[in-house]
C-alpha positions as CSV (number, residue, x, y, z in Angstrom):
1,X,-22.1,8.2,-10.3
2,X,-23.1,4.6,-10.2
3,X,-20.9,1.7,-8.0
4,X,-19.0,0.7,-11.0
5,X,-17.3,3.9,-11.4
6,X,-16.6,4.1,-7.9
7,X,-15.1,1.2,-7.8
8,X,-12.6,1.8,-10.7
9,X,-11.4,4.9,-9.0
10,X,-10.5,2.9,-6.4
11,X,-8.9,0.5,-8.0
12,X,-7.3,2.9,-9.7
13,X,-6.3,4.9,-6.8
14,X,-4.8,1.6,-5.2
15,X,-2.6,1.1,-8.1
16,X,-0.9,5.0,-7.7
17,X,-1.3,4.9,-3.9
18,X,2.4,3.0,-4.0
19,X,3.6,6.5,-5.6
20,X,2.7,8.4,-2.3
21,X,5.3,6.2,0.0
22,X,8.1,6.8,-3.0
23,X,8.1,10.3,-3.7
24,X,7.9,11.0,-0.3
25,X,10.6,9.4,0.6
26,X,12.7,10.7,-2.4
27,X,11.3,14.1,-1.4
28,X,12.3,13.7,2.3
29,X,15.9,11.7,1.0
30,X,17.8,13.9,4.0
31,X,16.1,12.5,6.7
32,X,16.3,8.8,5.7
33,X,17.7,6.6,8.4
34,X,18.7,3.0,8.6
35,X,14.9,2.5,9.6
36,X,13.5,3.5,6.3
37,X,16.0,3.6,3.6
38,X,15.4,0.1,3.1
39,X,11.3,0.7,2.5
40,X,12.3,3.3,0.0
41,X,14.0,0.7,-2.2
42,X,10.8,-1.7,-1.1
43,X,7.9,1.2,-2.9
44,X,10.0,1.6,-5.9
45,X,9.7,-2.3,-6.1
46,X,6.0,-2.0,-4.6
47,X,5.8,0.5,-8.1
48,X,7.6,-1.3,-10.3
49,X,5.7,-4.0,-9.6
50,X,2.0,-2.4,-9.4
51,X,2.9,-1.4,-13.4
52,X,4.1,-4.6,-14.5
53,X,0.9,-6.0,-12.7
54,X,-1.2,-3.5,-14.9
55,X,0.6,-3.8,-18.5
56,X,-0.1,-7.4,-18.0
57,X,-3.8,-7.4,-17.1
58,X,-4.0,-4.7,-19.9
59,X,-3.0,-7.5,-22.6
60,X,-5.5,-9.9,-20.6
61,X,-2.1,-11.6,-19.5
62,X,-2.8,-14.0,-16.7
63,X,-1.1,-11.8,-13.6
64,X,-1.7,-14.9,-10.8
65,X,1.0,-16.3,-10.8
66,X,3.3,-13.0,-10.1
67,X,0.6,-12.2,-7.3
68,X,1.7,-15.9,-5.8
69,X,5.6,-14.6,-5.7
70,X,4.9,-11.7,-5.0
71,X,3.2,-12.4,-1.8
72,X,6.3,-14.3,-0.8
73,X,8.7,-11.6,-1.2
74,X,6.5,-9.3,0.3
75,X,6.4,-11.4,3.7
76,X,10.4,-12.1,3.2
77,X,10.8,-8.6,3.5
78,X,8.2,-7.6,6.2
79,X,8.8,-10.4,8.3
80,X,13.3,-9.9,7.9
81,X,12.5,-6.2,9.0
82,X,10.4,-6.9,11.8
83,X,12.2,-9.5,13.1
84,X,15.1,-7.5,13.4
85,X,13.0,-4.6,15.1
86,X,11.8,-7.3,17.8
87,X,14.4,-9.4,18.7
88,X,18.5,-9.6,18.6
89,X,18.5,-13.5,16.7
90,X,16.2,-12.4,14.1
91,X,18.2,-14.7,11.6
92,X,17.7,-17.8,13.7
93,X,13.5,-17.1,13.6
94,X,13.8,-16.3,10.3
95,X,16.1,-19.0,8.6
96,X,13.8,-21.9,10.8
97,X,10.2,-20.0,9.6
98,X,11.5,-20.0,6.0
99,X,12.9,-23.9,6.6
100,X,9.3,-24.5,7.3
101,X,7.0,-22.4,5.2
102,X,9.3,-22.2,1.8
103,X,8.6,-26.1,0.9
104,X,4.9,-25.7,1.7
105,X,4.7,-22.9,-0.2
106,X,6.1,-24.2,-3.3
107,X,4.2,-27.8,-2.7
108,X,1.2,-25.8,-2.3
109,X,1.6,-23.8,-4.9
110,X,3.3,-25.6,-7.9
111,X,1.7,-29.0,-7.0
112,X,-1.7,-29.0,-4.9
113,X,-2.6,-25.8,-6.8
114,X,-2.1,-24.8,-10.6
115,X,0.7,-21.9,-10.5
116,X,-1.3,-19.9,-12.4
117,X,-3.9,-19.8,-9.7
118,X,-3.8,-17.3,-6.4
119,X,-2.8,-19.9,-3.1
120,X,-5.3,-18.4,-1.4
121,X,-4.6,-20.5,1.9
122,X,-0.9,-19.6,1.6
123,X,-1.6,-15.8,0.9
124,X,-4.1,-16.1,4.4
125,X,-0.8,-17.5,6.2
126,X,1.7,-15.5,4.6
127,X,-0.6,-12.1,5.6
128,X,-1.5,-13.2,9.0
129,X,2.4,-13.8,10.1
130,X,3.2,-10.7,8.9
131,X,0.0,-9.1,11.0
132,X,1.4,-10.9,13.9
133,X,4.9,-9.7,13.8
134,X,3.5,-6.0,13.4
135,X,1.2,-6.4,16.6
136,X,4.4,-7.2,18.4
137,X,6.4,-4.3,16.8
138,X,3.6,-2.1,17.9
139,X,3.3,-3.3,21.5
140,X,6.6,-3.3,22.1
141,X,6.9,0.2,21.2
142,X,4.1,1.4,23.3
143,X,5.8,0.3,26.2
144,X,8.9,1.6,25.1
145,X,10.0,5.4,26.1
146,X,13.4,5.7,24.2
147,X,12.0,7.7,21.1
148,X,8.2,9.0,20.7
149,X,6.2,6.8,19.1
150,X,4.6,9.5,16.5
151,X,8.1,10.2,15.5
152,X,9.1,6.7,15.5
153,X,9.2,5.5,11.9
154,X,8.8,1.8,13.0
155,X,5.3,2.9,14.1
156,X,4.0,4.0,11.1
157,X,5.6,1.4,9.3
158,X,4.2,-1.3,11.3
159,X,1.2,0.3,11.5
160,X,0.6,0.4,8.0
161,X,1.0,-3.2,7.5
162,X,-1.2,-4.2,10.4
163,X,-4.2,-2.2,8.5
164,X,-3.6,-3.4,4.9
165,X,-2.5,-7.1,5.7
166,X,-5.0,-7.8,8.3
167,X,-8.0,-6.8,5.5
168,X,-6.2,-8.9,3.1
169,X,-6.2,-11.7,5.5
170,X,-10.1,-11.4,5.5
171,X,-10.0,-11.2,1.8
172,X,-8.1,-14.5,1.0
173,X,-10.4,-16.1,3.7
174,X,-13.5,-15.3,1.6
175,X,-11.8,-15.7,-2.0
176,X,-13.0,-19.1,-2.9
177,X,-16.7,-17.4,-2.4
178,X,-15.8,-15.2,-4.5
179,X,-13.7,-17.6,-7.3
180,X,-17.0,-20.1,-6.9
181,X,-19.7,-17.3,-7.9
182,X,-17.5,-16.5,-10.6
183,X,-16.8,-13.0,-9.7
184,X,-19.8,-11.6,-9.4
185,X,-20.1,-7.9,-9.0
186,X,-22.2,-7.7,-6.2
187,X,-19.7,-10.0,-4.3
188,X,-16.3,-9.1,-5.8
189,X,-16.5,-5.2,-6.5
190,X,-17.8,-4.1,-2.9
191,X,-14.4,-6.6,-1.4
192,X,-12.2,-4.8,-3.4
193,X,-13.3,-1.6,-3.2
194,X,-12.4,-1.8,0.8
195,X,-9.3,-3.3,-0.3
196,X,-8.5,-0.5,-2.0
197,X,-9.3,2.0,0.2
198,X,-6.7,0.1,2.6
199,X,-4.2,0.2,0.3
200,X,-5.0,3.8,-0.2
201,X,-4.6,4.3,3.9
202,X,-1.8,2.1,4.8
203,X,0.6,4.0,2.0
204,X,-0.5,7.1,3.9
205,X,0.8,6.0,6.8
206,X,3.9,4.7,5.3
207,X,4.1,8.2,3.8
208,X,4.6,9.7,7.4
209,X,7.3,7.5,8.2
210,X,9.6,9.4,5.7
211,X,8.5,12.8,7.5
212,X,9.9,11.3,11.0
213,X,12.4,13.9,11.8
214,X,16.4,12.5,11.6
215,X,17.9,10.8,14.0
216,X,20.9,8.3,14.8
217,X,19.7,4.7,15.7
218,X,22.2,2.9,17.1
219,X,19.9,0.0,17.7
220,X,16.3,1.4,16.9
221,X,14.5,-1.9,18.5
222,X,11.2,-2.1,19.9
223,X,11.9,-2.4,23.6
């Protein structure tokens, strides 16, 4: 087995590793809560959006510029949630952040960049607020004693996200090394086969969040 085909099984395995969190979830459907309903909706996006991805790049369809909204929503919805888990004005952070990044974003994008292209730079920000908010959720729940934290699905949620975005932060840092050596193998593959294997790990973990046992939250926040 030589490193190409390794890294097409992980690629591969990245694209069904989405699948994991979903049918888990369905599986489990009596023991969603408030906590992870939501992020059952989110990995049937997260799928839905992993095939469109792949139908595209199968007619050598330019897939960039989906990857540059899709990064977006993905740190609207991480960064709503965890707001919400760390603090009781969550809307006031999160309005202001999005008064600030939202026209960046779209200068950055649409003008200093060609849509078409990944915003790297944005993609580093957008992953490392959403690796910040997680550290918080995670501290404050290991200080908190209201619910376990290995049956606490906010851990494993949170968790999951800390792991995969803080690789991807790395990878964005490093992807105009990559871009400028056009792609070459011996720089590209080896990236994105660890990138993978996150993926891979992370969904794993979001996985267990849907096994948390049931439970009532009244206010589930990371005290």
């Amino acid at each position: 087995m030589n490193f190409s085909n390794i890294y097409f099984y992980f690629v591969y395995g990245s694209l069904l590793a989405a699948l994991l969190p979903l049918f888990t979830g369905v599986t489990f459907f009596h023991r969603l809560n408030k906590v992870t309903t939501p992020f059952l909706f989110f990995f049937y996006y997260v799928v839905l959006n992993e095939s469109f991805s792949f139908v595209l790049s199968r007619y050598s369809t330019n897939t960039l510029w989906w990857m540059n909204i899709n990064q977006l929503l993905e740190l609207i919805f991480f960064g709503w949630f965890f707001l919400t888990w760390i603090t009781e004005n969550a809307k006031i952070w999160f309005t202001g952040f999005l008064i600030i990044f939202l026209p960046y974003w779209i200068y950055s994008t649409c003008i200093i960049n060609d849509f078409y292209t990944p915003n790297s730079f944005a993609h580093a920000i957008e992953c490392l607020v959403i690796v910040l908010l997680a550290g918080i959720v995670l501290i404050r729940l290991s200080k908190s004693t209201a619910i376990s934290l290995f049956r606490n699905p906010q851990f494993w949620l949170a968790s999951g996200a800390m792991i995969y975005f803080s690789f991807s932060v790395l990878i964005y840092a490093i992807y105009q090394v990559i871009v400028n050596n056009n792609y070459k193998a011996s720089l590209f593959e080896p990236v994105w086969i660890l990138h993978s294997f996150m993926n891979i790990f992370s969904n794993l973990l979001y996985s267990i969040a849907f096994l948390c046992p049931v439970r009532t939250f009244k206010s589930l926040k990371a005290k």
